[in-house]
ZAKE-666499 format. One record per atom (N, C-alpha, C): atom name; x, y, z; residue in one letter; residue number from 1. Coordinates in Angstrom, 1 decimal. Example, Ala and Ser with C-alpha at 12.3 -4.5 7.8 and 13.67 -1.06 7.14 Angstrom:
<recs>
REC   site       c1       c2       c3   code   pos
REC      N     13.2     -5.7      7.8      A     1
REC     CA     12.3     -4.5      7.8      A     1
REC      C     13.2     -3.3      7.8      A     1
REC      N     12.8     -2.2      7.1      S     2
REC     CA     13.7     -1.1      7.1      S     2
REC      C     12.9      0.0      7.9      S     2
</recs>
This chain:
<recs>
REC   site       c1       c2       c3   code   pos
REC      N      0.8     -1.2      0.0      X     1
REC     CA      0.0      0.0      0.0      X     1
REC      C      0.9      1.2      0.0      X     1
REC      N      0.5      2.4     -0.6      X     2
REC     CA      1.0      3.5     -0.5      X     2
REC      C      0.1      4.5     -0.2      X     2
REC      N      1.0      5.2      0.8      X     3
REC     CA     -0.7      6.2      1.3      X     3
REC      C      0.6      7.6      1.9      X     3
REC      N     -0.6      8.1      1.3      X     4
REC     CA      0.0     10.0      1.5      X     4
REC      C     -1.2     10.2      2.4      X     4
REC      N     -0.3     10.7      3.7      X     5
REC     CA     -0.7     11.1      5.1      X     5
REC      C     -0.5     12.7      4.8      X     5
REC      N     -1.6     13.1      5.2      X     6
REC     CA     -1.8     15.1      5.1      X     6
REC      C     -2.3     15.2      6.3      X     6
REC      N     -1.8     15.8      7.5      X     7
REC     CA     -2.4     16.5      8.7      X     7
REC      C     -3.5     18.0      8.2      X     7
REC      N     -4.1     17.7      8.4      X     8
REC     CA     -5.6     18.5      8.2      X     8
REC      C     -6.4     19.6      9.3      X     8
REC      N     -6.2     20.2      8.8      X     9
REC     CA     -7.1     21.5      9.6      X     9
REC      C     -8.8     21.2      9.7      X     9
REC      N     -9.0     20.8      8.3      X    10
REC     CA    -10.9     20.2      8.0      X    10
REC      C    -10.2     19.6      6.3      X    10
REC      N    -11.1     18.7      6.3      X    11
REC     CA    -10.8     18.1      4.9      X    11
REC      C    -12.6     17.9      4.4      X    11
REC      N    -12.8     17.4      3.5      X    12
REC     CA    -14.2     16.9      3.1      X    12
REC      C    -14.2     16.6      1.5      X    12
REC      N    -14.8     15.4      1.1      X    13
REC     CA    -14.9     15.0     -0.2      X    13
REC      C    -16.3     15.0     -0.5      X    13
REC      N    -16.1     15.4     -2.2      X    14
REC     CA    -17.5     15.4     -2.7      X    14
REC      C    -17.8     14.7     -3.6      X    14
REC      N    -18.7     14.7     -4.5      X    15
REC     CA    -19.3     13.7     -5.6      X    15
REC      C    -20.5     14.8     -6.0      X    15
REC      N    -20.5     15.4     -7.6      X    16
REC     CA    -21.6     16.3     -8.3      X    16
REC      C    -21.9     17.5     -7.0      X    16
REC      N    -20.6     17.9     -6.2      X    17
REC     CA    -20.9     19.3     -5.6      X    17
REC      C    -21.8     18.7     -4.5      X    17
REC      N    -21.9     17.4     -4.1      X    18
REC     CA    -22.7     16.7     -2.6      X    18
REC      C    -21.4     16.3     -2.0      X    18
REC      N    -21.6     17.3     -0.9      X    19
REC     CA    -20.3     16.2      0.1      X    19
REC      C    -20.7     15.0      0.8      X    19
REC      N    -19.9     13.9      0.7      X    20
REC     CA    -20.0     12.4      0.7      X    20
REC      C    -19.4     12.2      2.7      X    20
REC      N    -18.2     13.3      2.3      X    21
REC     CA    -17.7     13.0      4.1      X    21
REC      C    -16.7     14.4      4.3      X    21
REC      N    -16.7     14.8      5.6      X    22
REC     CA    -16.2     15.5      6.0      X    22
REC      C    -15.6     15.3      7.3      X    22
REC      N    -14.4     15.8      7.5      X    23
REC     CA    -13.7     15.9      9.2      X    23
REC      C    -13.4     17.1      9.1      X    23
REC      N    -13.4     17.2     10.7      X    24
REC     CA    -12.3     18.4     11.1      X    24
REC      C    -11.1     17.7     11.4      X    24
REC      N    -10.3     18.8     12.2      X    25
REC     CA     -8.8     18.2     12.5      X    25
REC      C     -8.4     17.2     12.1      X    25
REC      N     -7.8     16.2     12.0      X    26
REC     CA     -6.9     14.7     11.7      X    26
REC      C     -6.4     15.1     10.6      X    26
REC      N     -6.5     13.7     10.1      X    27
REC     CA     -5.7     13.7      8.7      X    27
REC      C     -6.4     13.1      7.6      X    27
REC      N     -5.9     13.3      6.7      X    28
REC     CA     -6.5     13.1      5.4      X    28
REC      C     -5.8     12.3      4.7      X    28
REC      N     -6.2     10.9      4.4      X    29
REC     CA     -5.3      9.9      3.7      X    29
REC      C     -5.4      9.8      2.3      X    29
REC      N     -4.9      9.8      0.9      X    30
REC     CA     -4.9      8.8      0.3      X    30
REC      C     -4.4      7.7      0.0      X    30
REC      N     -5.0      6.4     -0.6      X    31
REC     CA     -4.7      5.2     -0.5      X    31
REC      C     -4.5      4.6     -1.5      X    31
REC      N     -3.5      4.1     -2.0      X    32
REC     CA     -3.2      3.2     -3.0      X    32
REC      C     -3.3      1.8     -2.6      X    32
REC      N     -3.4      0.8     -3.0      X    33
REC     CA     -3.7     -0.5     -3.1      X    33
REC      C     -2.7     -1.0     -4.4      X    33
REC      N     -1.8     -1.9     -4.3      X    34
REC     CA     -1.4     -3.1     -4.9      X    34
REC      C     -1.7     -4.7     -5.0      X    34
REC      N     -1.6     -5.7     -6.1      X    35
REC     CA     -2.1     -6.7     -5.8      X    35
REC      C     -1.2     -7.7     -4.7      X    35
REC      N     -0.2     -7.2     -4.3      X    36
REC     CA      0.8     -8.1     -3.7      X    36
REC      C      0.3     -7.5     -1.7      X    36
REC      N     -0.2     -6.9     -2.0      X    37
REC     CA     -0.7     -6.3     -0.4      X    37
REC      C     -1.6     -7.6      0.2      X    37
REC      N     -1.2     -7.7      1.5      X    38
REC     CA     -1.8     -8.3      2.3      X    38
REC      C     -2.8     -7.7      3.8      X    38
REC      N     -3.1     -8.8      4.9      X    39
REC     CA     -3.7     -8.5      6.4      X    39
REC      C     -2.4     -7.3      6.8      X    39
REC      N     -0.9     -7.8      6.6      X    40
REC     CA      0.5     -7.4      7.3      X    40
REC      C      0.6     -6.2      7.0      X    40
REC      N      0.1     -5.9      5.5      X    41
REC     CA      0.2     -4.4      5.1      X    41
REC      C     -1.2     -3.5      5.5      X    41
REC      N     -1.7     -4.2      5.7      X    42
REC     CA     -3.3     -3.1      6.0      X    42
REC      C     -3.0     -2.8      7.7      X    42
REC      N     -2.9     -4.0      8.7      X    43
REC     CA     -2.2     -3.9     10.2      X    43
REC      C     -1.2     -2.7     10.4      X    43
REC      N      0.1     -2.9      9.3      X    44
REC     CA      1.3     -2.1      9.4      X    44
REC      C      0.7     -0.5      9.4      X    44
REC      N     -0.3     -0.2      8.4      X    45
REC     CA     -0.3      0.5      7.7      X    45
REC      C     -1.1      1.7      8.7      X    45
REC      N     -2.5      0.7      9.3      X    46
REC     CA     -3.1      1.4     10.6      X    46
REC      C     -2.3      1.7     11.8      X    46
REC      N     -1.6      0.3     12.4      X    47
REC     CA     -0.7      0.9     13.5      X    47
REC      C     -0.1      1.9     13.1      X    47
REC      N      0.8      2.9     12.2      X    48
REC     CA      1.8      3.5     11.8      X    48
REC      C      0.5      4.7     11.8      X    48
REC      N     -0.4      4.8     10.7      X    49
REC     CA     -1.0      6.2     10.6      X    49
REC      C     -1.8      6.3     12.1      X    49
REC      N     -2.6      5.8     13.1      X    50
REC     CA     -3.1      6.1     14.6      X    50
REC      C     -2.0      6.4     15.1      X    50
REC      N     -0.6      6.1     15.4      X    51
REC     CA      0.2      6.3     16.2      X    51
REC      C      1.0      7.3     15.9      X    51
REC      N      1.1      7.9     14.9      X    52
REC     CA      2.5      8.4     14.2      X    52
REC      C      2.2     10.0     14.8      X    52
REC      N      3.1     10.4     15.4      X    53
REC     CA      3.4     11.4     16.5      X    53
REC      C      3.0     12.7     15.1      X    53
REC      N      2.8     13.4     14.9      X    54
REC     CA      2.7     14.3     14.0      X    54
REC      C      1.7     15.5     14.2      X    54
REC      N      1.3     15.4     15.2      X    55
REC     CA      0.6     17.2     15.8      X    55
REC      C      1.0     17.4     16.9      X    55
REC      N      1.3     18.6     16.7      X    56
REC     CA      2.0     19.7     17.9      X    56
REC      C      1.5     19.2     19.4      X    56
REC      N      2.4     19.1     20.7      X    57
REC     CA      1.9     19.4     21.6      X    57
REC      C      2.4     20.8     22.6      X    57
REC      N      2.1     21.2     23.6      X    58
REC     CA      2.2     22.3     23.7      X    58
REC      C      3.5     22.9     23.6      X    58
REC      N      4.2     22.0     23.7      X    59
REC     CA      6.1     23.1     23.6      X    59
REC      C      6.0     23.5     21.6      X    59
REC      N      5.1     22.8     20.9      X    60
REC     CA      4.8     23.3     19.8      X    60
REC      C      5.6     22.0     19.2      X    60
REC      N      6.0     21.0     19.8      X    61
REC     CA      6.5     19.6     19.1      X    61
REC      C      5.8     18.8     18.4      X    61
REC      N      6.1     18.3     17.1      X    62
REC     CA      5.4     17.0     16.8      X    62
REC      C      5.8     16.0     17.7      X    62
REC      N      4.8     15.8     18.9      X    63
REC     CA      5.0     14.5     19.8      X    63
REC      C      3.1     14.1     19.7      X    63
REC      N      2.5     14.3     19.5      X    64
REC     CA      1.1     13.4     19.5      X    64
REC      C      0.3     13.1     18.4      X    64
REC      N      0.0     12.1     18.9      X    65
REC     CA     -1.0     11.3     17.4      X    65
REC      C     -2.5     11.6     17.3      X    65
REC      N     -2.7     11.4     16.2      X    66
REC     CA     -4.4     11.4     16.1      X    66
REC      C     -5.3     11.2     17.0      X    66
REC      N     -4.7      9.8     17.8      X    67
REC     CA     -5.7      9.4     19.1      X    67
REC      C     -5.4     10.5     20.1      X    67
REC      N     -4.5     10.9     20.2      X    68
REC     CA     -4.1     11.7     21.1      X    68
REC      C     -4.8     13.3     21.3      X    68
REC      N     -5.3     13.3     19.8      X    69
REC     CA     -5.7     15.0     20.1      X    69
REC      C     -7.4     14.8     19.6      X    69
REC      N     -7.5     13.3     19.7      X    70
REC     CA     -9.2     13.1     19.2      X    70
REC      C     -9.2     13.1     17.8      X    70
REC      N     -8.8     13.7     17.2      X    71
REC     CA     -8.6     13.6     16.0      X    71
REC      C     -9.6     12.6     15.0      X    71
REC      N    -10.0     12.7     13.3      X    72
REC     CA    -10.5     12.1     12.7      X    72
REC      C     -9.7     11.5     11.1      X    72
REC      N    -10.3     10.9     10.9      X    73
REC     CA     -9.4     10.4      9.9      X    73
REC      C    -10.4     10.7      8.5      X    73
REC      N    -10.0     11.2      7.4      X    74
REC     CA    -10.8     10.9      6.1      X    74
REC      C    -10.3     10.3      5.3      X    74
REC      N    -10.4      8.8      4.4      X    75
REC     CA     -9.8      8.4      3.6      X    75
REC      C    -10.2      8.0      2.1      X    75
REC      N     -9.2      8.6      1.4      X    76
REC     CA     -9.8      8.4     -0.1      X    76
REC      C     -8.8      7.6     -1.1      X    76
REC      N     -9.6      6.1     -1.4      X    77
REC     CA     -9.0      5.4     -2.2      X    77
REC      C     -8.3      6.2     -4.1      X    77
REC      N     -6.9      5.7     -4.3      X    78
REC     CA     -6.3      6.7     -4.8      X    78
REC      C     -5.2      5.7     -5.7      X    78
REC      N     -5.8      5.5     -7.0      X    79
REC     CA     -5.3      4.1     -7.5      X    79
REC      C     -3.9      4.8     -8.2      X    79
REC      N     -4.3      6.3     -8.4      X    80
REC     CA     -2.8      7.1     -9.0      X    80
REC      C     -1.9      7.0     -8.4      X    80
REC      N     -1.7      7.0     -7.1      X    81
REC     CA     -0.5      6.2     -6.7      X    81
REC      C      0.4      5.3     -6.9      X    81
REC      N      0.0      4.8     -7.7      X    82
REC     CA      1.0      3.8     -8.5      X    82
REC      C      1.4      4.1    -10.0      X    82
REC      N      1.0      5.1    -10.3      X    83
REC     CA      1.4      6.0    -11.8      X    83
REC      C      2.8      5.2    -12.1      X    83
REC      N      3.1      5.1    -13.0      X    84
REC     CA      4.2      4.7    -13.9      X    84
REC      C      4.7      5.6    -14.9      X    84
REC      N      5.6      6.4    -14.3      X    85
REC     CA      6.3      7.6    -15.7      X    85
REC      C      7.2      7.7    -16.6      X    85
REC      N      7.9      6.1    -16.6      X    86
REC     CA      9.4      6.1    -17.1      X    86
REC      C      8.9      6.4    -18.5      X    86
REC      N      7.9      5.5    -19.2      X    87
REC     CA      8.1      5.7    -20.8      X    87
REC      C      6.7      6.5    -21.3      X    87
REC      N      7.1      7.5    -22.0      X    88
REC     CA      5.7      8.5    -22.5      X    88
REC      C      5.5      9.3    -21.3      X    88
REC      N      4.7     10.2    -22.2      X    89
REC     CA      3.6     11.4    -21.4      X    89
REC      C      2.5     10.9    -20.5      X    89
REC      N      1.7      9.5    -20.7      X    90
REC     CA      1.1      9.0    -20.4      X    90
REC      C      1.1      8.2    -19.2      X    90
REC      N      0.9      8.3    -17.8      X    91
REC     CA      1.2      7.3    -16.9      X    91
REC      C      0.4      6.1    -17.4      X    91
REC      N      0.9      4.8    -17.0      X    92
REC     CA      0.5      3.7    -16.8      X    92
REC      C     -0.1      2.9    -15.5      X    92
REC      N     -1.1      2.5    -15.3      X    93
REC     CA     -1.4      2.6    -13.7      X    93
REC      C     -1.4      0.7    -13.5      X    93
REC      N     -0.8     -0.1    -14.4      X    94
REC     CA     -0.6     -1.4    -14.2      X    94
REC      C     -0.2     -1.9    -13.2      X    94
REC      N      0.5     -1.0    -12.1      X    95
REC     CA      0.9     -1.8    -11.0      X    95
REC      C     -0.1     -1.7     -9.8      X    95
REC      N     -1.3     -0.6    -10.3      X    96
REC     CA     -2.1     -0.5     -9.1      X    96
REC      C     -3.1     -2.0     -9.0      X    96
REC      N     -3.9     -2.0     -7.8      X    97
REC     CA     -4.7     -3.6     -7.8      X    97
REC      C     -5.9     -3.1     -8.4      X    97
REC      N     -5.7     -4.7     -9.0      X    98
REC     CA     -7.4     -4.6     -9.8      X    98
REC      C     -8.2     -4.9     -9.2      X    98
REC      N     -9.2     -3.9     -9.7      X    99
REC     CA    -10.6     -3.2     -9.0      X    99
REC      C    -10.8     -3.8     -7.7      X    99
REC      N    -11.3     -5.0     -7.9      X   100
REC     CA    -11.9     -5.5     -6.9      X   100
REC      C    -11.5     -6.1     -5.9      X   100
REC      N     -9.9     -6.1     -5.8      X   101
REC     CA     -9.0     -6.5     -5.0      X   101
REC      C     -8.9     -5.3     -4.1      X   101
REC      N     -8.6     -4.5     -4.6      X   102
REC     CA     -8.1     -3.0     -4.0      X   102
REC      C     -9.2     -2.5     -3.5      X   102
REC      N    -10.3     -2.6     -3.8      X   103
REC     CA    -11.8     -2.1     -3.0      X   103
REC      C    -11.8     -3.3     -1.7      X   103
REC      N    -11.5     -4.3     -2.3      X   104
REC     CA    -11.8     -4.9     -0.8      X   104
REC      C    -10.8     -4.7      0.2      X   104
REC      N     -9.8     -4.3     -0.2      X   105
REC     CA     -9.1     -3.7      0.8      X   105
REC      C     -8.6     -2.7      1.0      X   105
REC      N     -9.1     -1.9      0.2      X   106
REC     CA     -9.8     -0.3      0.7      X   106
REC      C    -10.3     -0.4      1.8      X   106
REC      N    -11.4     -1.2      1.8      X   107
REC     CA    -12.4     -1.3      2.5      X   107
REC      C    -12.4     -1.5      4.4      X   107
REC      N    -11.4     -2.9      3.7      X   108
REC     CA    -10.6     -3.5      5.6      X   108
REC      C     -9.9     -2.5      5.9      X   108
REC      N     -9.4     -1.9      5.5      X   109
REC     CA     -8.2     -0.9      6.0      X   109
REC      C     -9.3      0.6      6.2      X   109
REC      N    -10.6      0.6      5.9      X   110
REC     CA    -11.0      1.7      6.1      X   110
REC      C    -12.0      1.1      7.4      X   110
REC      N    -12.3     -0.1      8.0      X   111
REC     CA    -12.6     -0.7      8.9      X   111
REC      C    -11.8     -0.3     10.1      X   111
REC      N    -10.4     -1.2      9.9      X   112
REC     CA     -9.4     -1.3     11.0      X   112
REC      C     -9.7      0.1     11.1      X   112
REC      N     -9.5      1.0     11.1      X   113
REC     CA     -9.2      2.4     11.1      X   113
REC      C    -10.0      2.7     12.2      X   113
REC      N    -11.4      2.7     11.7      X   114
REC     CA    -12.6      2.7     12.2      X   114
REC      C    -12.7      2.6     13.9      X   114
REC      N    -11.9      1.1     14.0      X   115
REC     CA    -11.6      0.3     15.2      X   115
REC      C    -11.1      1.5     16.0      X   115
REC      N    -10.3      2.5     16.2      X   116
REC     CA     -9.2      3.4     16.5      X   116
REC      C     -9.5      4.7     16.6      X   116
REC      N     -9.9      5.1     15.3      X   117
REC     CA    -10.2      6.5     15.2      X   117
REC      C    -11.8      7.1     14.4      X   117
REC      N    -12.7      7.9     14.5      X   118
REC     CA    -13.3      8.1     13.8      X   118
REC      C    -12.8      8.3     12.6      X   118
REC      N    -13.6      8.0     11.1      X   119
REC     CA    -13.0      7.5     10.2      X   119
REC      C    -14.2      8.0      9.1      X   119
REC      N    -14.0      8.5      8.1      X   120
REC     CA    -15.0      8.8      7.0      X   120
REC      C    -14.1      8.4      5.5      X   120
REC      N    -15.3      8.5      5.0      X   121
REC     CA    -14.3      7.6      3.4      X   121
REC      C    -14.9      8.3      2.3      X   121
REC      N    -14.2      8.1      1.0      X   122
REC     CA    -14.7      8.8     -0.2      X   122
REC      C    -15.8      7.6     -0.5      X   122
REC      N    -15.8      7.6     -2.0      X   123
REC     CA    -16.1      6.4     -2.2      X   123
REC      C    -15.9      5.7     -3.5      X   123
REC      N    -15.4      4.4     -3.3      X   124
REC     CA    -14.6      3.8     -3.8      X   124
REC      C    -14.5      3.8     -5.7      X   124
REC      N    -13.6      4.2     -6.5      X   125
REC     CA    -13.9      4.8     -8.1      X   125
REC      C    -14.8      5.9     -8.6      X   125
REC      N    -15.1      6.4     -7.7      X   126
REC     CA    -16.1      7.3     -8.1      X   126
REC      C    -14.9      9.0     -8.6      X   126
REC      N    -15.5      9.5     -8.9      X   127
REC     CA    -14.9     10.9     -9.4      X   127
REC      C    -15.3     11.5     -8.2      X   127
REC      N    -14.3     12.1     -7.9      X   128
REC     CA    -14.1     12.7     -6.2      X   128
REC      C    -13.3     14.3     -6.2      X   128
REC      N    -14.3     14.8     -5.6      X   129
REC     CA    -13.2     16.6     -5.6      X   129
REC      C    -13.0     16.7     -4.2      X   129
REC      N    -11.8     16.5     -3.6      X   130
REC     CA    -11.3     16.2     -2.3      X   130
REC      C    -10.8     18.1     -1.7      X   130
REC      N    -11.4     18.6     -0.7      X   131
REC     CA    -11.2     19.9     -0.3      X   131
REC      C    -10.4     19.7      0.8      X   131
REC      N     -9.4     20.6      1.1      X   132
REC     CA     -8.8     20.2      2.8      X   132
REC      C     -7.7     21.9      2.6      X   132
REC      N     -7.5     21.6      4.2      X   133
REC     CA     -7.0     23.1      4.8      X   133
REC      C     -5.7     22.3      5.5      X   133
REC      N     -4.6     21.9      4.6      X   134
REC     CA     -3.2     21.1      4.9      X   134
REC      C     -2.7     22.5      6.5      X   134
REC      N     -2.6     21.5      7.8      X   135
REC     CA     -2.0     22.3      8.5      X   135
REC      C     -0.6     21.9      8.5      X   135
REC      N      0.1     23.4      8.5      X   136
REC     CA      1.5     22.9      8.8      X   136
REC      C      2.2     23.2      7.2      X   136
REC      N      2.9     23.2      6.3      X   137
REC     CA      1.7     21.7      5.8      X   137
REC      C      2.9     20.3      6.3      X   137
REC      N      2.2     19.4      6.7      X   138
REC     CA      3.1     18.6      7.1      X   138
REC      C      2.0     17.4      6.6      X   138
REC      N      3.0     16.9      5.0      X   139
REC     CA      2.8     15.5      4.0      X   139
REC      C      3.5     14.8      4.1      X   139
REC      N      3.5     13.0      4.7      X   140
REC     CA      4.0     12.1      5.0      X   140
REC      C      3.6     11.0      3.8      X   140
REC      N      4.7     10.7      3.4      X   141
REC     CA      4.3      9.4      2.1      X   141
REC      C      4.6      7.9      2.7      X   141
REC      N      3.7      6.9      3.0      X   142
REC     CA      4.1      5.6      3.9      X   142
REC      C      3.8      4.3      3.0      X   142
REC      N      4.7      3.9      2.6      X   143
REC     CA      4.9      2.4      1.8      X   143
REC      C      5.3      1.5      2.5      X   143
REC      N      3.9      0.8      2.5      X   144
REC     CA      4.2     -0.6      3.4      X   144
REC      C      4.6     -1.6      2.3      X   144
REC      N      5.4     -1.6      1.3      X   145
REC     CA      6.4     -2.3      0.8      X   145
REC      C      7.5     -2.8      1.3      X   145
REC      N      8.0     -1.5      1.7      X   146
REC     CA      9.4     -1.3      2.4      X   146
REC      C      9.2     -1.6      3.7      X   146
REC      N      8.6     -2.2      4.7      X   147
REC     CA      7.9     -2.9      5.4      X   147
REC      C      8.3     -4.5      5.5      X   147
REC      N      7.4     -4.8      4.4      X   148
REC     CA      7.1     -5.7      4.2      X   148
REC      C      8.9     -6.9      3.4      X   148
REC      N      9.6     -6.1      3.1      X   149
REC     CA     10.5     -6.3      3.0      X   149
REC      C     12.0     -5.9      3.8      X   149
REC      N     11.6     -5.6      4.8      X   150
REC     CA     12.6     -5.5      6.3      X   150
REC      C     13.3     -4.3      6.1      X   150
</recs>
């Protein structure tokens, strides 16, 4: 999985100008999916984004996490993540998972989450205009690849 972690001031996604979900504070994920992803990468992927120290506490440090400041989470499945640029103008998106692989574990991973932190989601292939107020801006890119391979 590959997911770009954005600390969020308010985020909210829409579908034809109807917003579908909205948070305040937390973060705002996008989510790539691969077909080689497993339970180890969706587990890795929640422990790391609930825990991951990244909002200020009062000395003005990144020392607390989402659960820490109540925080919410919005997540939007994001197959461009896996773009391929080497040959042509054209990305190639062959290494993202197909459809129905990647929805179902969209899905788990927008579950686990759930378990942890409140949680709102796009929705899954749809044409999505994603709004957010980046605090900080502080953008984290997390590949549970590199994980998964020690």
């Amino acid at each position: 999985m590959k997911i770009v972690i954005q600390r969020v001031k308010s985020a909210s996604v829409s579908i034809d100008r109807d917003v579908v979900s909205k948070i305040s504070q937390g973060l705002l994920l996008l989510v790539g999916v691969e077909d080689a992803d497993t339970e180890f990468d969706l587990d890795y992927a929640v422990r790391k984004i609930t825990q991951m120290r990244i909002f200020s506490d009062s000395n003005d440090k990144m020392n607390l996490s989402v659960q820490d400041i109540k925080g919410e989470i919005l997540s939007i499945s994001q197959f461009t993540l896996y773009a391929e640029t080497k040959k042509g103008n054209r990305p190639s998106f062959s290494a993202a998972g197909q459809p129905d692989f990647a929805q179902q574990m969209y899905e788990k991973f927008d579950k686990k989450l759930t378990q942890i932190v409140p949680t709102q989601a796009g929705v899954f292939g749809a044409d999505m205009q994603v709004e957010l107020i980046n605090d900080g801006p502080v953008t984290i890119i997390l590949d549970t690849k590199e994980a998964r391979h020690g």
